[in-house]
C-alpha positions as CSV (number, residue, x, y, z in Angstrom):
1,X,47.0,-52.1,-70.4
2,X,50.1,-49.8,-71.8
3,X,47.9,-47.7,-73.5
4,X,45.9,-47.3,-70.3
5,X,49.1,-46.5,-68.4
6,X,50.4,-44.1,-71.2
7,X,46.5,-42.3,-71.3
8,X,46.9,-41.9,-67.5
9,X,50.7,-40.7,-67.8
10,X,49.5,-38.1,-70.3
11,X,46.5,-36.9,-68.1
12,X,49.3,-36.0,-65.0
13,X,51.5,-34.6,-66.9
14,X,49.0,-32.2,-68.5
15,X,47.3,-31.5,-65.1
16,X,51.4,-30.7,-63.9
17,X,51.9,-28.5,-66.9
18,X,48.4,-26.7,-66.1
19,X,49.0,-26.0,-62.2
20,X,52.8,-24.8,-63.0
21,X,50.8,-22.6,-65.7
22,X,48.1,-20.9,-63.3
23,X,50.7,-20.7,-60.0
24,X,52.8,-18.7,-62.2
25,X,49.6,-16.8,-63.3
26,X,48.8,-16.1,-60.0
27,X,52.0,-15.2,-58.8
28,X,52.5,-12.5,-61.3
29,X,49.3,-11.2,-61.3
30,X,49.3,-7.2,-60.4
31,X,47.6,-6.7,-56.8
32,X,44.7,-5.4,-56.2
33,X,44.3,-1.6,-55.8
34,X,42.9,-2.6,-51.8
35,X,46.2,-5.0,-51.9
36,X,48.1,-1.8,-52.3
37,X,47.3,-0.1,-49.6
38,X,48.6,0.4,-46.0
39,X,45.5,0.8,-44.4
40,X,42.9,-0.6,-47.5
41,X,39.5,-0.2,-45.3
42,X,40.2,3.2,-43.0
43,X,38.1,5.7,-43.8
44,X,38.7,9.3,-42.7
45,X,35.7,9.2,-39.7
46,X,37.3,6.1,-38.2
47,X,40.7,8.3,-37.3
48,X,40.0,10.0,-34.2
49,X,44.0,11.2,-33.4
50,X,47.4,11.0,-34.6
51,X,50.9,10.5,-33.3
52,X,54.1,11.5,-34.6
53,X,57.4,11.2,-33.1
54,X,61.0,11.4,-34.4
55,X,64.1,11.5,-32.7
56,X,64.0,15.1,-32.2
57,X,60.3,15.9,-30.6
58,X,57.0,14.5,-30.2
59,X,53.4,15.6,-31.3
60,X,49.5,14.4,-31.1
61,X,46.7,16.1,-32.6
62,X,43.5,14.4,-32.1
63,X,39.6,14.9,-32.9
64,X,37.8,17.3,-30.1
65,X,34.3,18.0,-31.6
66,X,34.6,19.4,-34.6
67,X,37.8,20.5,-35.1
68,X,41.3,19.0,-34.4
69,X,43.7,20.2,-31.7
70,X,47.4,19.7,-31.0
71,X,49.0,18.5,-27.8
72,X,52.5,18.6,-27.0
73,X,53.5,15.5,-25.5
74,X,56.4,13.7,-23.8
75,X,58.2,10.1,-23.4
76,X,56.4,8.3,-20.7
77,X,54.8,4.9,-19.7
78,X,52.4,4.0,-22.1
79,X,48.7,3.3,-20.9
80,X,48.2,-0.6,-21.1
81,X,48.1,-2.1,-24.6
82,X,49.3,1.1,-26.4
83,X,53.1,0.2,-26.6
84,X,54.2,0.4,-30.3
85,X,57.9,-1.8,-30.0
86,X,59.2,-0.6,-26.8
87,X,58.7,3.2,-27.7
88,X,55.7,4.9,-26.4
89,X,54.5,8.6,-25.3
90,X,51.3,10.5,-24.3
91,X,49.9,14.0,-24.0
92,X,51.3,15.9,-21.0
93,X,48.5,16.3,-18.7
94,X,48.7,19.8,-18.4
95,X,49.9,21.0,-21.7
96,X,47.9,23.5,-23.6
97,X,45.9,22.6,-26.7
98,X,45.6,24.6,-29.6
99,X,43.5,24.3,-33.1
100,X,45.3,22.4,-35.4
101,X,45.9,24.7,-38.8
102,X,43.4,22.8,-41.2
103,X,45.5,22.6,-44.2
104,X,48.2,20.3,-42.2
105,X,45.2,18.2,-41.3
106,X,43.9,17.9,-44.5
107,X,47.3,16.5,-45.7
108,X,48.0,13.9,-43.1
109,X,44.5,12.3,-43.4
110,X,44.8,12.4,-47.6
111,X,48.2,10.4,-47.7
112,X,47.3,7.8,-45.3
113,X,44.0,7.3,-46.5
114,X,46.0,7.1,-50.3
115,X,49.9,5.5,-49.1
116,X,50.2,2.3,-51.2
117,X,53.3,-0.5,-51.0
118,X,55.6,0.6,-53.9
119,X,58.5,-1.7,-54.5
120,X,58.9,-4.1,-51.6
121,X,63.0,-2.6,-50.8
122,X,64.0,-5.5,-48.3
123,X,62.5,-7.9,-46.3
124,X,65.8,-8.1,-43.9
125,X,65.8,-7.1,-40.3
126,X,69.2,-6.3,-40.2
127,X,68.9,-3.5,-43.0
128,X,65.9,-1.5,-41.2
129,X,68.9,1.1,-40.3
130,X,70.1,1.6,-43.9
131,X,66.8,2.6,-44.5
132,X,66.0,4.6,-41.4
133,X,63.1,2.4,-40.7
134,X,64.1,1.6,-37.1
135,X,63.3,2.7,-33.8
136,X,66.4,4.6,-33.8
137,X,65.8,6.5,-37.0
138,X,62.7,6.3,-38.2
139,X,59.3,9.0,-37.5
140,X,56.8,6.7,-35.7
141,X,53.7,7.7,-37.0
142,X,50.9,5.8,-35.1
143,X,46.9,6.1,-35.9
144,X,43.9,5.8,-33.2
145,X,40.1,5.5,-33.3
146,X,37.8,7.3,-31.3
147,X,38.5,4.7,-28.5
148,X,41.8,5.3,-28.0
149,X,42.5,1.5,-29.5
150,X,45.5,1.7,-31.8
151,X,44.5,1.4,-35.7
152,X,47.7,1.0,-36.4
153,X,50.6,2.4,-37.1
154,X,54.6,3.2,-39.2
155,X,57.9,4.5,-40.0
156,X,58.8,6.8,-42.3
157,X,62.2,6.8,-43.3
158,X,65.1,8.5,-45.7
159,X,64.2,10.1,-49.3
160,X,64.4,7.4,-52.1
161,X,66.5,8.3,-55.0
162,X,63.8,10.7,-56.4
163,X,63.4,12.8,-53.3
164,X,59.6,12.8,-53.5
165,X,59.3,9.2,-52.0
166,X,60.4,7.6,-48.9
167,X,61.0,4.1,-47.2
168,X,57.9,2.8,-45.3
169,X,57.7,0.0,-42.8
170,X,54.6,-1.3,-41.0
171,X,55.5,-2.1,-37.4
172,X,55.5,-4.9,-36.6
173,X,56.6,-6.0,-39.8
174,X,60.0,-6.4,-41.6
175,X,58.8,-5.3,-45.3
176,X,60.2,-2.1,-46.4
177,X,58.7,-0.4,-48.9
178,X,59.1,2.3,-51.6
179,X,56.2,5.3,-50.8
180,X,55.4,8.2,-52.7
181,X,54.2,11.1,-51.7
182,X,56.7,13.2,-49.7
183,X,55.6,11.9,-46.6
184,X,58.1,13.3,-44.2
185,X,56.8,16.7,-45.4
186,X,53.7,15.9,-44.0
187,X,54.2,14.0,-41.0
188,X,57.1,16.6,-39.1
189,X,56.9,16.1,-35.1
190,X,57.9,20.2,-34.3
191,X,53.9,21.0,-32.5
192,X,54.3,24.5,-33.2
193,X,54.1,24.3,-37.0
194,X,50.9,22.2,-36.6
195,X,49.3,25.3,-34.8
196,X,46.7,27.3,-36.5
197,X,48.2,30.5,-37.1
198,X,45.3,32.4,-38.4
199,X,44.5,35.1,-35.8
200,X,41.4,36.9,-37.8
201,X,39.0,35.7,-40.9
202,X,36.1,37.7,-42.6
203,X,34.7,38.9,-45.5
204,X,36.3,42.4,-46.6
205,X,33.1,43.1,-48.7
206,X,30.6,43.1,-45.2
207,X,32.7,45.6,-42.6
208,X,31.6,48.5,-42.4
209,X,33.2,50.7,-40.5
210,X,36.9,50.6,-38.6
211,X,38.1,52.4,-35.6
212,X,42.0,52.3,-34.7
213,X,43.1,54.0,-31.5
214,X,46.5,53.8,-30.3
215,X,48.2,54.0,-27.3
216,X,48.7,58.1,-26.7
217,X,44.7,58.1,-26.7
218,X,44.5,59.4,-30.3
219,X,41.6,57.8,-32.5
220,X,40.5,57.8,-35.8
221,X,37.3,55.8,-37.4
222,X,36.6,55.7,-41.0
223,X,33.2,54.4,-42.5
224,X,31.7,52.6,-45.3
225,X,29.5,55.2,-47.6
226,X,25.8,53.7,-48.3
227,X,26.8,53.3,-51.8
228,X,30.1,52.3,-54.4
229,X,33.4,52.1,-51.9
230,X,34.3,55.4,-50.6
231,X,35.3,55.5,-47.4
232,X,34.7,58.4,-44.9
233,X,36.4,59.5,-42.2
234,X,33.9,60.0,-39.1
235,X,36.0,60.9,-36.3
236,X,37.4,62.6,-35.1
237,X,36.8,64.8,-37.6
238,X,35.0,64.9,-40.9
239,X,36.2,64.3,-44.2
240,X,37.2,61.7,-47.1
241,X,40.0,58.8,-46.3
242,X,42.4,57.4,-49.0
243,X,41.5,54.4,-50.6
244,X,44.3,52.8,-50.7
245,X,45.1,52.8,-47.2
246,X,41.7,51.6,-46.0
247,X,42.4,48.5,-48.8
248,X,45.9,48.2,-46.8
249,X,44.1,48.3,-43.6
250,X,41.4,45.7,-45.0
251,X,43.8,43.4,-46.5
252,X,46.2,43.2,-43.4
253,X,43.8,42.3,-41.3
254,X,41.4,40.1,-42.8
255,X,43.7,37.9,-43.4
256,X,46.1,38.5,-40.3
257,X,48.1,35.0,-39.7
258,X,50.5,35.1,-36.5
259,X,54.6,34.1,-36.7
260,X,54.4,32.5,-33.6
261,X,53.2,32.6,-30.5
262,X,53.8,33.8,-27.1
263,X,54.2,31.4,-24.4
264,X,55.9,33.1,-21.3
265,X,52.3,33.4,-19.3
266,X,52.9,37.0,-18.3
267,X,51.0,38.9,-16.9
268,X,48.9,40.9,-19.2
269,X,50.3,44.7,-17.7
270,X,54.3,43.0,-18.6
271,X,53.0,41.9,-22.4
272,X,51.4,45.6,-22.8
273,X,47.5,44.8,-23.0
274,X,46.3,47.0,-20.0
275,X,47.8,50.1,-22.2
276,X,47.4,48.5,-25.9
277,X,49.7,49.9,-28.6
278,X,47.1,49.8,-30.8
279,X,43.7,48.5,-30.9
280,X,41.7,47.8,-34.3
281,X,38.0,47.0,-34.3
282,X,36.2,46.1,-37.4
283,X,32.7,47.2,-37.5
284,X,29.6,44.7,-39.4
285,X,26.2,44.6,-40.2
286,X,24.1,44.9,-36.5
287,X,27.1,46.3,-34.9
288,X,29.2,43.2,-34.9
289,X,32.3,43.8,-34.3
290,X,36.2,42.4,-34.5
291,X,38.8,43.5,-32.3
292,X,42.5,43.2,-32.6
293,X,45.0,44.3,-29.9
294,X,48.6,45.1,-30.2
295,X,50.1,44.6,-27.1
296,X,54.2,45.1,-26.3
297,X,56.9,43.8,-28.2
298,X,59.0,40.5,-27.3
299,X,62.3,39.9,-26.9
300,X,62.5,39.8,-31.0
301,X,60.6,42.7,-31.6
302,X,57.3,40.9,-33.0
303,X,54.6,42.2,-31.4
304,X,52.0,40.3,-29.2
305,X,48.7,40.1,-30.4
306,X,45.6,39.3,-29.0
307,X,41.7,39.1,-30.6
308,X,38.1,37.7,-30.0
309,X,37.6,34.6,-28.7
310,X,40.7,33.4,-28.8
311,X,42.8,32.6,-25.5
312,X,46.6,32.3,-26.9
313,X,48.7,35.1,-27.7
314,X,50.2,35.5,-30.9
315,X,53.4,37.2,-32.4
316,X,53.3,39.2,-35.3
317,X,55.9,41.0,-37.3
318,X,56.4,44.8,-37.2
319,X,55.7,45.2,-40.8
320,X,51.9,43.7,-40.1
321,X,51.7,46.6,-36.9
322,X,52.9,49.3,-38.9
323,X,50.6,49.0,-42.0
324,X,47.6,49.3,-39.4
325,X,49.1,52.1,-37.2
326,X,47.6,55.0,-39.2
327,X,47.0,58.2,-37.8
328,X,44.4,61.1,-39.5
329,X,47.1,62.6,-41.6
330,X,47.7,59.4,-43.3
331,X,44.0,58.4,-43.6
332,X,42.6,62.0,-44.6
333,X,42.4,62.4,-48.4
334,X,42.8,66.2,-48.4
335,X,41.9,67.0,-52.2
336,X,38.8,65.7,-51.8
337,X,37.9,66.2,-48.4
338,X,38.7,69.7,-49.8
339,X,36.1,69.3,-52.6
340,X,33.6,68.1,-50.3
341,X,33.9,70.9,-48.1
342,X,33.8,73.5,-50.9
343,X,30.5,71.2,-52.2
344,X,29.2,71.7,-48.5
345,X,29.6,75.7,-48.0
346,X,27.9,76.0,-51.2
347,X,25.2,73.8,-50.2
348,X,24.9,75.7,-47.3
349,X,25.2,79.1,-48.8
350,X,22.2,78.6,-51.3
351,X,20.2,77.5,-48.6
352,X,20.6,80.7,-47.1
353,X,19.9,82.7,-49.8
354,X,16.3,81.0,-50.3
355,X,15.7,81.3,-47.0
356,X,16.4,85.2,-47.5
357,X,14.0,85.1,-50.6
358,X,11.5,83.5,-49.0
């Protein structure tokens, strides 16, 4: 019978040692890389719009066919069941939209597909503020699907030590965590820095022709040869233009991003567009065509821009107006417009005398 008892004794203190064994196992075993993440099965398509507010302003920018807009939005009652811990806002009813610039997009969606729980900082209610993790402090970033239900949502608070993280709390929860990632970079509430700025896009190697005519009636318009890259002017006169300031032309406008943009709603006589300071059309293939209109200036001297298909009004710096305000003088090559004059008369003069022979 004792050695029974002392058999038995053995056999649950050797099943003790083995279950402290494996819960400690378990317990320091690394989590999962789906265990890391935030938001472990959201997948790009699923996020149909995205909220960000700080203590200083507001923004949404949400899905609208294919591309992704920005609203400017306001404090105000939250629709039923989209209250995030006392503190919700929607879109202002009749708040322009604009397209959202691409790149900012791209960001956002990358680090909240990627954010993963660092080191878990506090679990402690009462420290949420040291952290800037709290209503009061922290940017509420919040995250819906195409239904307007609430996917879920954060706050982003202070710079760790190394500046390139930050503290992270799910709401809702009390877990602060260490993030990487420099997400206050990405997620910043000012609606105006969302904006696409790009006011023109093409492909320098396809135009064709280009036509500038400024206010005082004066016009000039250079084209493309048929072969190797000289450029000719075509009116209003005849001759060779200077590469170098068709390139500055080219390279001005293809790429022609705005500063800001100009929200007073004036009329379109008070922001200069009945009697343009310049307009620039860019001539294609099939007589496509780009135009580009410099209206007056603002208040700060950047001029107001409109262009194709496009309903806001941008502002643009001086420097951007006065590389494209060229008149025939600056465009006209003279030495070789000269050359190809002298090339022309002579031309023109043999013809003559063979028509005299003949």
């Amino acid at each position: 019978m004792k050695g029974n008892k002392l058999f038995y004794a053995v056999v649950i203190l050797v099943i003790a040692v083995l279950t402290i064994i494996i819960s400690e196992n378990l317990s320091n075993k690394s989590p999962s890389e789906s265990e890391k993440k935030f938001f472990p099965k959201l997948t790009e398509s699923s996020i149909s719009a995205i909220s960000i507010k700080d203590s200083n302003d507001s923004v949404r920018i949400r899905r609208k066919g294919d591309i992704w807009v920005v609203d400017a939005y306001q404090t105000a009652s939250a629709p039923s069941g989209l209250s995030i811990e006392g503190d919700s806002s929607k879109p202002v009813g009749n708040s322009k939209t604009y397209q959202a610039d691409s790149a900012s997009i791209s960001s956002v969606l990358e680090k909240v597909l990627k954010m993963e729980k660092g080191v878990l900082i506090s679990d402690n209610q009462d420290k949420q503020s040291i952290f800037e993790v709290d209503s009061a402090k922290g940017t509420l970033v919040e995250l819906w699907d195409a239904t307007g239900k609430t996917i879920g949502s954060f706050r982003i608070g202070k710079n760790g030590a190394d500046w390139s993280s930050n503290y992270v709390r799910m709401t809702g929860s009390n877990s602060v965590y260490m993030v990487g990632g420099s997400l206050r970079y990405s997620f910043f509430s000012d609606h105006k820095r969302w904006r696409d700025k790009t006011i023109i896009r093409f492909d320098k190697s396809t135009v064709k022709r280009i036509t500038l005519i400024r206010k005082d009636g004066a016009s000039v318009a250079v084209a493309k040869a048929d072969t190797g890259n000289t450029w000719n002017i075509v009116e209003p006169t005849k001759g060779v233009a200077k590469t170098d300031q068709i390139d500055e032309i080219l390279n001005t406008t293809y790429s022609l991003n705005a500063f800001d943009f100009d929200e007073s709603e004036a009329s379109d006589s008070a922001m200069g567009f009945t009697k343009p300071e310049l307009t620039v059309v860019i001539g294609f293939p099939n007589d496509a065509t780009k135009k580009i209109i410099f209206g007056s200036k603002d208040e700060n001297s950047r001029y107001r821009v409109r262009t194709d298909g496009k309903e806001h009004v941008f502002l643009v710096n001086d420097y951007d107006f006065d590389k494209l305000n060229k008149d025939l003088e600056k465009l006209t090559d003279k030495e070789a417009s000269k050359d190809t004059s002298e090339v022309s008369k002579e031309k023109k003069s043999d013809s003559k005398a063979k028509k005299k022979k003949q």
